[in-house]
C-alpha angles and dihedrals in degrees: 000000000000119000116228090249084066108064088043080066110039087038126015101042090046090053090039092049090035094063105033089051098057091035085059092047095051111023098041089033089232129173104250086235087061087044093055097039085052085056110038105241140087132305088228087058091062096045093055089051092048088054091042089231076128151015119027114104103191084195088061090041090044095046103041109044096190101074092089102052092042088052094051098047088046094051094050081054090047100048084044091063106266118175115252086234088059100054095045080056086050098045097043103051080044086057089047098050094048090048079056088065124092085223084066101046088047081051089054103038087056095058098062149005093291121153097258082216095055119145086183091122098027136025091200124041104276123240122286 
C-alpha cells in the first residue's frame, strides 16, 4: 500500500520539477546550470527533465489542473530571484493543499488496494 506521501514524491514533484524546469529553460531563456542551481538540484536533473527522459506524469497534469498555473507563477518568482527556501516553503504547501482534495484521495485510493471507503487520511470526506 502507498501512502499518500508517496505518490507526492514518485508523481507530483517530478511533474512539478519536470515543468518548471523546462519553463525556465524556454520561457526565461536560463543555462540549465542556473536552472538547476534555482532549483536545488543537478544540472544533470534538468537536463533529464528538458529531454523528458523524466519527470512529467500527463495523468497528474490531466487530473490537477492546477499544476500549470502554479509552475508558471513559480517560475516567474524563480527567474526573478526567489530564495530556494522560498520556493521549498511554496511547493510544499502547494503539495498540502492539493493531498486535502478529494481529487487527490480518489488519486490515491486507484493506485493500490486501498478501502474505497478509507478515512485514513480524513475522518470526514475531504474538500472537492
Amino acid at each position: 500500500m502507498l501512502q499518500p506521501q508517496e505518490l507526492v514524491v514518485a508523481k507530483l514533484l517530478p511533474t512539478i520539477r519536470a515543468r518548471l524546469a523546462r519553463e525556465l529553460l524556454r520561457t526565461y531563456r536560463m543555462k540549465q546550470i542556473d536552472v538547476a542551481r534555482a532549483m536545488g538540484i543537478t544540472q544533470a536533473a534538468v537536463s533529464h527533465y528538458n529531454t523528458q527522459s523524466r519527470g512529467v506524469d500527463q495523468e497528474m497534469l490531466r487530473l490537477f489542473p492546477e499544476i500549470k498555473p502554479f509552475v508558471h507563477g513559480l517560475a516567474e518568482s524563480l527567474a526573478s530571484g526567489m530564495t530556494l527556501s522560498d520556493q521549498i516553503a511554496t511547493v510544499n504547501q502547494f503539495c498540502s493543499n492539493l493531498m486535502l482534495t478529494a481529487r487527490f484521495c480518489e488519486y490515491h485510493k486507484g493506485m493500490g488496494d486501498i478501502d474505497p471507503h478509507c478515512t485514513a487520511c480524513f475522518p470526514s470526506p475531504p474538500r472537492p
